[in-house]
N, C-alpha and C positions, 0 to 999 in steps of 0.2 A: 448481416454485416460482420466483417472481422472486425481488427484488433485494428488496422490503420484506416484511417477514411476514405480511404478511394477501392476499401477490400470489401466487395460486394460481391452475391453471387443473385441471380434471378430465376425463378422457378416457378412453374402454373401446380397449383394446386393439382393436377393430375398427375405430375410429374413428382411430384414430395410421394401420394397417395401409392403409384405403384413402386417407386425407389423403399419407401416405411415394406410395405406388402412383400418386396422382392427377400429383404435385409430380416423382415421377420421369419423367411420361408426357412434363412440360415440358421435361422437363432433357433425356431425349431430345430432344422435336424441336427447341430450341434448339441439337442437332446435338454435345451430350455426349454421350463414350460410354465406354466401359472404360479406363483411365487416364488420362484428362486431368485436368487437374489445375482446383479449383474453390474460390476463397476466397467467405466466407460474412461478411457486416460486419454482423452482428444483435444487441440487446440479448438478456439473459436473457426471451426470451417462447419460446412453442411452437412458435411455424416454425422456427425455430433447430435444434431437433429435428429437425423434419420435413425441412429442408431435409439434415441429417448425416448421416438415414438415407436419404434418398431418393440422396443421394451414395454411399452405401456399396452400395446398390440394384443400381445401374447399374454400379459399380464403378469409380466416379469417387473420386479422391483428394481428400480437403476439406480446407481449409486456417480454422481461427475466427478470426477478428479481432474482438475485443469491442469493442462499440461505442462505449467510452470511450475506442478510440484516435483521435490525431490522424491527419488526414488522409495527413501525410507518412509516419508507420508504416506506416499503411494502404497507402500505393506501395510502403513496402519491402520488406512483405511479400509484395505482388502480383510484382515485379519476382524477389524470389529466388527463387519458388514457380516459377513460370512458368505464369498461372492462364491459363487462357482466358476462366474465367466469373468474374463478381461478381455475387452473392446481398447483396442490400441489402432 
């Protein structure tokens, strides 16, 4: 569910399982891999999702930054984290 009430989206469990699989296939070869560390800057939608498990997948550490933060959070977070990757 998003942010407003009628903002739903619906998906079978096989559907989440290969979209996670597909999203981790990238995250490998963007050269992620077992503890690096990966902040994610996405509103309440479904990649959000896909992107947390497909990070837990691989066994990458994810970091959420909601998208209602400002930009400069959004560094600070990056900077303490010590991410490699940003998921926008």
């Amino acid at each position: 569910e998003g942010n407003e009430p009628g903002d739903f989206t619906k998906i079978t469990y096989r559907e989440l399982l290969h979209k996670v699989c597909q999203f981790a296939n990238i995250l490998r070869s963007q050269g992620v891999k077992k503890g690096d560390r990966v902040s994610i800057y996405l509103p309440m939608i479904l990649e959000l999702v896909i992107a947390m498990l497909a990070c837990a997948r691989i066994g990458a550490l994810h970091s959420v930054v909601f998208a209602g933060f400002s930009a400069d959070s959004l560094c600070e977070r990056i900077i303490d984290c010590g991410c490699s990757l940003l998921i926008t």
